[in-house]
N, C-alpha and C positions, 0 to 999 in steps of 0.2 A: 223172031226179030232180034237183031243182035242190040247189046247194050251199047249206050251212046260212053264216048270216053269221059265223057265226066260221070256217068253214073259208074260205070268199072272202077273208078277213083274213090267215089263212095261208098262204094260195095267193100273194098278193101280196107280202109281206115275204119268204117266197121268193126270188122273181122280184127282187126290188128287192136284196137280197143278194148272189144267183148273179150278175146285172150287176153290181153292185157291185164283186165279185172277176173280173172277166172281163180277160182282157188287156186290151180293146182301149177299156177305162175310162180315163178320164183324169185322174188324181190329180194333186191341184192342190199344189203345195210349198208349207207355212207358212212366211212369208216372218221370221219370229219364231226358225225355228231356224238355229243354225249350219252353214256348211257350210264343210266341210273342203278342202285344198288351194289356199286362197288367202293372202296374204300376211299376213296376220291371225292372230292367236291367238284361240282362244275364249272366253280373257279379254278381250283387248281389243273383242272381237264385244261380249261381254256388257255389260262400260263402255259402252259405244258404246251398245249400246240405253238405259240410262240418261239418257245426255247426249243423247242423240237424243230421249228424252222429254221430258226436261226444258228445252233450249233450241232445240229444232228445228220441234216436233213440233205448236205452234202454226200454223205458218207455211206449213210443208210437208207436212203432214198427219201421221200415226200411222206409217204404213206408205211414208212419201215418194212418195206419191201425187198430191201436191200438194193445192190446195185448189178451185183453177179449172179450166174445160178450157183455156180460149186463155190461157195464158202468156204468150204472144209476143205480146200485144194490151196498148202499154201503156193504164194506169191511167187515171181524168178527169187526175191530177197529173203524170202524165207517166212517171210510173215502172212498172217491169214487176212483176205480179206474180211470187213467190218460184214457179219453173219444179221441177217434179216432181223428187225425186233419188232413183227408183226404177229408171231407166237408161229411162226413156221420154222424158224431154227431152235436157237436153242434158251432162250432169253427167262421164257416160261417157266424153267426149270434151278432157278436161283431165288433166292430173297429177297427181300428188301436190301437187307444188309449186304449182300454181296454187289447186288446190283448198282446200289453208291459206292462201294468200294471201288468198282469198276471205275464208275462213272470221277470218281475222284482222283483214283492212281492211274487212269487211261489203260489202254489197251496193249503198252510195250511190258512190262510183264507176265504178261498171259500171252506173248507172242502177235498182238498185232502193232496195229499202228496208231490206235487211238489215243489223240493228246491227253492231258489231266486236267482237270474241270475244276481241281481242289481250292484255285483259288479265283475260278474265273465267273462260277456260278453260286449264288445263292445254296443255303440248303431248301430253300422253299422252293428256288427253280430245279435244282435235280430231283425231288420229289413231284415237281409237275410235270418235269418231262417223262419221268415212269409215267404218270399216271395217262399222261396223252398215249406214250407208246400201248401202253395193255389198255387202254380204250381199244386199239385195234383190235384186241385177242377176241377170237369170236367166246361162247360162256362155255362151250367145255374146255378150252385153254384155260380162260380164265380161274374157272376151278380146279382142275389141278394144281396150277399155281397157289392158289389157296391154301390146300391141303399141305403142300410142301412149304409154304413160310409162315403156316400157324403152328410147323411140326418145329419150327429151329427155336 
C-alpha cells in the first residue's frame, strides 16, 4: 500500500532530523559568536564587530572573507587587493604589533589601498576590531598565531 503524501513528508523531516542530530553531522561555528579563551574580552569581541562593520567590512567583506579570490594578484593599478582576515590569507601570520601598524599607517605602503585609521579610530577600537577579525580564525589558526606573537 503506498504512502499517503503527507506521511512521505513525515518520513522525510524524520530522516533529515535524526542526521541532523547524528554525531558524525557537521556543525558549522557562526563565525558572529564569541569564543572564549582567547586574549580578548567579549566586549571587546563585541566593539570589534561594530568597528569591523563599520570600517572594515567594505573592503574585507562581512565575515573577513575577503572580497576577491586572488588577493595576491595585483590590481590594473598596481596595488593588491585588501587579502581575506578570516585566517585564510595571510593576517594570522603578523603581531599584534604589526597588525596596528597596519591598521594605523593603512595599506598604501605595503602596496595596497587601505586608508590610515591613526587618527580615525580609538586604540581600544583597533584592538576590538583584531579581536573580532581572529574571533573568525578557526583554534589551529588561532594558535599559530599565538606562537608567532608570544615569539616577537
Amino acid at each position: 500500500m503506498p504512502l499517503s503524501t503527507s506521511k512521505l513528508i513525515h518520513l522525510l523531516l524524520l530522516t533529515v532530523f535524526l542526521y541532523g542530530c547524528s554525531p558524525d553531522a557537521k556543525e558549522i561555528p557562526d563565525p558572529f559568536l564569541y569564543k572564549k579563551g582567547r586574549w580578548y574580552t567579549e566586549y571587546q569581541f563585541s566593539v570589534g564587530k561594530t568597528v569591523f562593520a563599520s570600517n572594515c567590512a567594505q573592503c574585507h567583506g562581512n565575515a573577513g572573507q575577503g572580497l576577491v579570490d586572488d588577493w595576491k594578484t595585483p590590481n590594473p593599478d598596481g596595488t593588491f587587493p585588501p587579502p581575506p582576515l578570516n585566517g585564510t590569507a595571510h593576517s594570522w601570520h603578523h603581531s599584534t604589533e604589526v597588525l596596528l601598524e597596519t591598521i594605523n599607517n593603512g595599506g598604501i605602503p605595503i602596496g595596497g589601498n587601505m586608508p590610515a585609521f591613526k587618527e580615525v579610530l580609538s586604540d581600544e577600537e583597533k584592538l576590538a576590531a583584531i579581536a573580532f577579525f581572529q574571533n573568525l580564525w578557526d583554534d589551529e589558526t588561532y594558535a599559530k598565531w599565538l606562537k608567532i606573537n608570544n615569539s616577537n
